[in-house]
C-alpha positions in Angstrom: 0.2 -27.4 12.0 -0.1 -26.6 8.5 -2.6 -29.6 7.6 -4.9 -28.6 10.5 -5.0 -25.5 8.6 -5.7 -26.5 5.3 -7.9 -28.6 6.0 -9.9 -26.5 8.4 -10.3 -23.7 5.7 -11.0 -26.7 2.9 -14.2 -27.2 5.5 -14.9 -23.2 5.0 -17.9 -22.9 1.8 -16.9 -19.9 -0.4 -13.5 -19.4 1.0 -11.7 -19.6 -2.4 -12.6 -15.8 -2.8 -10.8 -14.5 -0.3 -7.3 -14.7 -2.7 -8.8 -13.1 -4.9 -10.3 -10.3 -3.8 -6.7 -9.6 -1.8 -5.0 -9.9 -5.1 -7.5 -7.2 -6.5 -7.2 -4.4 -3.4 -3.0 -5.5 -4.0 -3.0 -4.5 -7.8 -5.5 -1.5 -7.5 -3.9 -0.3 -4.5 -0.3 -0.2 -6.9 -1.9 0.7 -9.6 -3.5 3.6 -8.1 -0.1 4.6 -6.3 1.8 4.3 -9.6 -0.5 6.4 -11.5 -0.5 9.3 -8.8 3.3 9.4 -8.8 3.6 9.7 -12.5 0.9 12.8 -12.5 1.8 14.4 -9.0 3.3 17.7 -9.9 6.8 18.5 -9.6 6.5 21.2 -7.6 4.5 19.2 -4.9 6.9 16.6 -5.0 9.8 19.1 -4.0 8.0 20.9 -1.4 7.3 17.9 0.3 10.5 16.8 0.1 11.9 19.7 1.4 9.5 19.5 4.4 12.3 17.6 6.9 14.8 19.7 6.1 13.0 22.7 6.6 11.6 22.0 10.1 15.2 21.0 11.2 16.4 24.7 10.3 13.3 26.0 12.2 14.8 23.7 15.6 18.8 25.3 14.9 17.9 28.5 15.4 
């Protein structure tokens, strides 16, 4: 199954592009996210993890 595969995208003209354009949106994409959670403010961080918590005291009482 495999080999049928290969080869069928081996037929494909201009496929070998495709890797590396994924590999591109995969490291911006982490890159992006790493830089955003290094400069996201600690006070946004901690209200939004206090969000569950607070809307399970709103559903007690």
């Amino acid at each position: 199954m495999l080999k049928f595969a290969k080869n069928y995208m081996d037929s494909i003209a201009g496929i070998e592009i495709f890797p590396i354009i994924s590999l591109l949106i995969f490291f911006t994409f982490f890159v992006v996210l790493f830089w955003w959670v290094f400069t996201a403010k600690k006070d946004y961080i901690k209200e939004v993890s206090d969000m569950p918590l607070d809307n399970q005291k709103d559903q007690i009482l």
